[in-house]
VMD Tcl script that builds the backbone (N, CA, C; Angstrom):
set m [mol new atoms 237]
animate dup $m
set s [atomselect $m all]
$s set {name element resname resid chain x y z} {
  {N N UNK 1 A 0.839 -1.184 0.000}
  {CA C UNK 1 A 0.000 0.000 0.000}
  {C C UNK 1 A 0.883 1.245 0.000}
  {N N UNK 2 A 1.105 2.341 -0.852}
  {CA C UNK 2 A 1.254 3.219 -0.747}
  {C C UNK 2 A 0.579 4.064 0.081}
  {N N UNK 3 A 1.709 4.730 0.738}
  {CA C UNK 3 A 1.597 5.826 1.880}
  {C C UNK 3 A 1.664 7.561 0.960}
  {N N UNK 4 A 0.197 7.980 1.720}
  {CA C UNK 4 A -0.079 9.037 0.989}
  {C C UNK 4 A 0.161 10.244 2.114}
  {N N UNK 5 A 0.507 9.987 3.184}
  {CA C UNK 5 A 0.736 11.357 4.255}
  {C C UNK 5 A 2.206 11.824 4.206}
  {N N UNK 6 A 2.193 12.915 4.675}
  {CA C UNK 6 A 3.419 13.903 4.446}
  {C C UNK 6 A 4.336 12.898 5.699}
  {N N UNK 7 A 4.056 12.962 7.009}
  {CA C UNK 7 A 4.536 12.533 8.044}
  {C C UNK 7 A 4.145 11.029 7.936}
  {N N UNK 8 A 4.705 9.985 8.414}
  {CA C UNK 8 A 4.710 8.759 9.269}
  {C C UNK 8 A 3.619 9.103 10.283}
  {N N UNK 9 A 2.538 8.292 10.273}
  {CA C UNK 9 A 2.168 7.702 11.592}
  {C C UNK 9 A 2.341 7.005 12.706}
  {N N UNK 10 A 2.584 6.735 14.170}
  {CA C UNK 10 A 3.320 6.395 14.751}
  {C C UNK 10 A 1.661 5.693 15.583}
  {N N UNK 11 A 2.163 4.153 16.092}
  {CA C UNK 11 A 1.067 3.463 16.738}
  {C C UNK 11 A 0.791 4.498 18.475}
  {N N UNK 12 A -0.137 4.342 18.726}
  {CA C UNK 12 A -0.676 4.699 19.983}
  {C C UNK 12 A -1.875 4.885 20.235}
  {N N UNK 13 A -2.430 4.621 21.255}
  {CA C UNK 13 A -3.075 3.885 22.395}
  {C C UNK 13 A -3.804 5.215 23.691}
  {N N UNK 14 A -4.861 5.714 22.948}
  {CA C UNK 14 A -4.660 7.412 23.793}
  {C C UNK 14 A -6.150 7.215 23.982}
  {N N UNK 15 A -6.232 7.743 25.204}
  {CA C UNK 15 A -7.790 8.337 25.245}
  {C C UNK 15 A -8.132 9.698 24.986}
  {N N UNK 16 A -9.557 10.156 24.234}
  {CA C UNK 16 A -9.489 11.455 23.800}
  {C C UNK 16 A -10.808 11.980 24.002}
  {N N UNK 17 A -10.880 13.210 23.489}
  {CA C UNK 17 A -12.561 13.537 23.493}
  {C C UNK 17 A -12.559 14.299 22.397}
  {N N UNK 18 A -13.424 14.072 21.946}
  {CA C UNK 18 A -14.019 14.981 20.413}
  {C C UNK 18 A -15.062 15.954 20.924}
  {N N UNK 19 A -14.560 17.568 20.777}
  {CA C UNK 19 A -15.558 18.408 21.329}
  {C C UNK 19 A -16.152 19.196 20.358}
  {N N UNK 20 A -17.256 19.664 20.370}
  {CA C UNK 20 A -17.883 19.982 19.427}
  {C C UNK 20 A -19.468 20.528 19.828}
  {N N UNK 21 A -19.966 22.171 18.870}
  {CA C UNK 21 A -21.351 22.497 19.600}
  {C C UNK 21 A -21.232 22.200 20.767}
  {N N UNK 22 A -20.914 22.531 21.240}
  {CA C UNK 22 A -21.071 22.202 23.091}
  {C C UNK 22 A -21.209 20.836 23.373}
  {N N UNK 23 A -21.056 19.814 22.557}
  {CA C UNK 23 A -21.270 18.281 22.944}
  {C C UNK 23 A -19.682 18.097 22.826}
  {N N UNK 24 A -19.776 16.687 23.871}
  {CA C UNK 24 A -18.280 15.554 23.630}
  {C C UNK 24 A -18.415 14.338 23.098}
  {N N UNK 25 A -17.753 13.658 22.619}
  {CA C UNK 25 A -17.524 12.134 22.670}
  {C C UNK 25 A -16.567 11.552 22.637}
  {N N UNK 26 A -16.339 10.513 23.613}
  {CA C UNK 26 A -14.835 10.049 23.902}
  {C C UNK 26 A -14.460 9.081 22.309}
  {N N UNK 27 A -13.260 9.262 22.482}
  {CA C UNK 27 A -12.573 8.364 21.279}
  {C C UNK 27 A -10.958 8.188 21.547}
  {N N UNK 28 A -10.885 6.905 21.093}
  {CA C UNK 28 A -9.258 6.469 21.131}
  {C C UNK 28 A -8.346 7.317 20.011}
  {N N UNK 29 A -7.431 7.301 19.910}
  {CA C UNK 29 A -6.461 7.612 19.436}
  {C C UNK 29 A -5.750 6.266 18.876}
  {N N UNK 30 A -5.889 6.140 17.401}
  {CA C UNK 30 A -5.045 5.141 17.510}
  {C C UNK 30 A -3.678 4.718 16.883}
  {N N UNK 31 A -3.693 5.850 15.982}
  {CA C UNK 31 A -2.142 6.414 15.606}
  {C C UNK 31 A -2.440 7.775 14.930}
  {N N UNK 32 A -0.634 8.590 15.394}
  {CA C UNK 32 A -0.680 9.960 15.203}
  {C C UNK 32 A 0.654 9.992 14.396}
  {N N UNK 33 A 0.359 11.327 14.276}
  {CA C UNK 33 A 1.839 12.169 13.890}
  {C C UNK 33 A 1.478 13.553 13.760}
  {N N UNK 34 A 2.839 14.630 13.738}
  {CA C UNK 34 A 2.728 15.834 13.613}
  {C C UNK 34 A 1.362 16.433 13.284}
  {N N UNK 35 A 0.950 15.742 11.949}
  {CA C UNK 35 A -0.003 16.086 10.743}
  {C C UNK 35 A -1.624 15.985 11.127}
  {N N UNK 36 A -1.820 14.825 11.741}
  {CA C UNK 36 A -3.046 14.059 11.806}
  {C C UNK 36 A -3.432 12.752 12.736}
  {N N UNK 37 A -4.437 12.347 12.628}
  {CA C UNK 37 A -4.487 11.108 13.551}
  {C C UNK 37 A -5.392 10.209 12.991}
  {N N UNK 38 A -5.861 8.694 13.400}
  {CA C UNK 38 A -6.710 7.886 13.267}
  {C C UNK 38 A -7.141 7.454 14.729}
  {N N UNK 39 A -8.931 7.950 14.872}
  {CA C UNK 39 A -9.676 7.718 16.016}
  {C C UNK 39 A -10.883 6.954 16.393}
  {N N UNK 40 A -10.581 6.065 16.806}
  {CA C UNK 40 A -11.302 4.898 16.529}
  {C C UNK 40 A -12.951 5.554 17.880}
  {N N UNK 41 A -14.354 5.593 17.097}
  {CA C UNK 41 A -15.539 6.142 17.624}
  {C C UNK 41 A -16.424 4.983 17.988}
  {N N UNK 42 A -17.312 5.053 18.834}
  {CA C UNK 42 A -18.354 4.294 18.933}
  {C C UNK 42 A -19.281 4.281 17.260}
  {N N UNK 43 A -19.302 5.388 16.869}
  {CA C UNK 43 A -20.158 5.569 15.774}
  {C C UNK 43 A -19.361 7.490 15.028}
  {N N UNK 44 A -19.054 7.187 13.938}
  {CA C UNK 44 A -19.026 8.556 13.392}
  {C C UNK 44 A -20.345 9.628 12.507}
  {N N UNK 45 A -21.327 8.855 13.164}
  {CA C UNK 45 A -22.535 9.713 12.431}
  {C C UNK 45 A -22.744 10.654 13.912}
  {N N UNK 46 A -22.867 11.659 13.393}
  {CA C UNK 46 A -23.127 12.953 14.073}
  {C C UNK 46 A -21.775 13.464 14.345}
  {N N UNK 47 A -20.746 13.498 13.897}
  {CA C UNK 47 A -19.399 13.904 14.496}
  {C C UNK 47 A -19.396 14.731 12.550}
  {N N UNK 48 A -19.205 16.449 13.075}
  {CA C UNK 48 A -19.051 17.178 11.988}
  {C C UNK 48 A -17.937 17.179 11.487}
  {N N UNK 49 A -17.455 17.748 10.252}
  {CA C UNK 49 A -16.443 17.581 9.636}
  {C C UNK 49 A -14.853 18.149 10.247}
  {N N UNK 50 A -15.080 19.330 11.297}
  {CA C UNK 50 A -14.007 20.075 12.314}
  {C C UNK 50 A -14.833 19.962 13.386}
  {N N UNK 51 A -13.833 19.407 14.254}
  {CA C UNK 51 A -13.917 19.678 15.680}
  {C C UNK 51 A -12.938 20.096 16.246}
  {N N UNK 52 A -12.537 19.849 17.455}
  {CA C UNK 52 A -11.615 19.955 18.718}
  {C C UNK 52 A -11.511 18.789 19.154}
  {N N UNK 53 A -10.322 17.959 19.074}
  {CA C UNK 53 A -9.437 16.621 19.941}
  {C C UNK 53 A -8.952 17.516 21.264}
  {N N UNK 54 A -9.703 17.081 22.116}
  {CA C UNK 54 A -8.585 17.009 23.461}
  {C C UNK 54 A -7.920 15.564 23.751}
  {N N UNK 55 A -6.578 15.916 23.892}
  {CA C UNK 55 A -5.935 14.490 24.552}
  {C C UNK 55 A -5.442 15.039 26.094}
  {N N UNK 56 A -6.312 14.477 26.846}
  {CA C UNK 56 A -5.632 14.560 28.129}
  {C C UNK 56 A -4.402 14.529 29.146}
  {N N UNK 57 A -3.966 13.639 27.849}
  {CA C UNK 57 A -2.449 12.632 28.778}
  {C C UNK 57 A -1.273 13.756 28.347}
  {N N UNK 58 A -1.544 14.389 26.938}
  {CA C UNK 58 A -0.604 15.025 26.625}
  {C C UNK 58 A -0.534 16.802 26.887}
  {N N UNK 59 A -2.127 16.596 27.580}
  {CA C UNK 59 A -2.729 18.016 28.112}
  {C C UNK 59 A -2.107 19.323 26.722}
  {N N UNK 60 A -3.009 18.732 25.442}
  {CA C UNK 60 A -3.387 19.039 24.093}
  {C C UNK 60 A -4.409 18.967 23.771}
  {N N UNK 61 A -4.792 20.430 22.949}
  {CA C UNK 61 A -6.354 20.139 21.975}
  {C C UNK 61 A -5.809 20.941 20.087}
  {N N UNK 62 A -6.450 19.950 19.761}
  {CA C UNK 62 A -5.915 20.393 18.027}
  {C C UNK 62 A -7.047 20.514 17.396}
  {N N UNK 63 A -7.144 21.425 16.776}
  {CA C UNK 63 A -8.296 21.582 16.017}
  {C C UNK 63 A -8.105 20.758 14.970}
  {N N UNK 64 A -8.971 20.205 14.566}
  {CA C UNK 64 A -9.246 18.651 12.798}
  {C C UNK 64 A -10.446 18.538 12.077}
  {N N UNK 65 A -9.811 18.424 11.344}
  {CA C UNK 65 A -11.142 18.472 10.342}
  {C C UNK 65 A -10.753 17.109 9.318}
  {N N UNK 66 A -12.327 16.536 9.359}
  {CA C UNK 66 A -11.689 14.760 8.909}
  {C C UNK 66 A -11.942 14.565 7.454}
  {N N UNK 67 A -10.846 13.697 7.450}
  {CA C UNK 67 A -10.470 13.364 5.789}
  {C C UNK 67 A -10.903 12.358 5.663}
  {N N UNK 68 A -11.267 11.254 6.334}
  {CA C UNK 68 A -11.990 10.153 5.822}
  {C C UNK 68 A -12.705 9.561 7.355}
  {N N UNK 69 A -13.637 8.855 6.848}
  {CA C UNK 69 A -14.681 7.984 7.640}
  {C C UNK 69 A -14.977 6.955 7.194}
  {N N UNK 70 A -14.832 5.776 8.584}
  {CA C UNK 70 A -15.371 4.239 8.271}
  {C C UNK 70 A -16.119 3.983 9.081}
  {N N UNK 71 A -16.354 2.555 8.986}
  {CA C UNK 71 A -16.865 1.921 10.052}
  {C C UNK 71 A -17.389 2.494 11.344}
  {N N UNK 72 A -16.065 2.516 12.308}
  {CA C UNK 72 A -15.590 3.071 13.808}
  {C C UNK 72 A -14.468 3.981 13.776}
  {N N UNK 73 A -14.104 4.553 12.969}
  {CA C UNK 73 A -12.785 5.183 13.015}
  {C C UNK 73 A -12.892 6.122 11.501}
  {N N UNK 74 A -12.365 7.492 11.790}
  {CA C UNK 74 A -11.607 8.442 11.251}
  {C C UNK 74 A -11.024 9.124 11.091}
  {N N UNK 75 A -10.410 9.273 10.368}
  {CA C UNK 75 A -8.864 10.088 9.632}
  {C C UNK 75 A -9.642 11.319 9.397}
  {N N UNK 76 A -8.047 12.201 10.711}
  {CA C UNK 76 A -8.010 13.627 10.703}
  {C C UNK 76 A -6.719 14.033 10.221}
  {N N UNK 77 A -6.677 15.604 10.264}
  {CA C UNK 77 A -5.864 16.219 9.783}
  {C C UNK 77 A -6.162 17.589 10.883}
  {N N UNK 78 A -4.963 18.114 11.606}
  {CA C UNK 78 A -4.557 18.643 12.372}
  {C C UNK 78 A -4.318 20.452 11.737}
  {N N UNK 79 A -5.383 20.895 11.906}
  {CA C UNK 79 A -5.168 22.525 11.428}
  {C C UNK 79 A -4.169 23.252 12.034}
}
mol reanalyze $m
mol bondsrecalc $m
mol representation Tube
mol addrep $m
């Protein structure tokens, strides 16, 4: 498979929250880099195209706006 991101993704294991309109929803983290992340959701219907990631552990919030959606999980990109 060709790799289409500027940066490497790096595996990890994060707890997060997706904030948004005044609502949250928790989501994993399940690999990052500089650029972007992949966040694995209970469900990505109702989660808008930019939000706010807080990661707690790293006491960080990045604003993202997502580039793709599956299943349980989608690919952001880090404004």
């Amino acid at each position: 498979m060709d790799e289409k991101r500027r940066t490497a993704r790096n595996r990890v294991l994060k707890a997060g929250t997706i904030e948004f309109h005044g609502g949250a929803i928790d989501c994993t983290i399940r690999n990052r880099s500089g650029g972007g992340a992949a966040l694995d959701v209970a469900s990505p219907m109702g989660i808008p195209d930019q939000f706010i990631l807080i990661v707690p552990a790293d006491r960080k919030r990045h604003l993202c706006h997502v580039i793709w959606r599956r299943e349980k999980r989608i690919g952001v990109t880090f404004e």
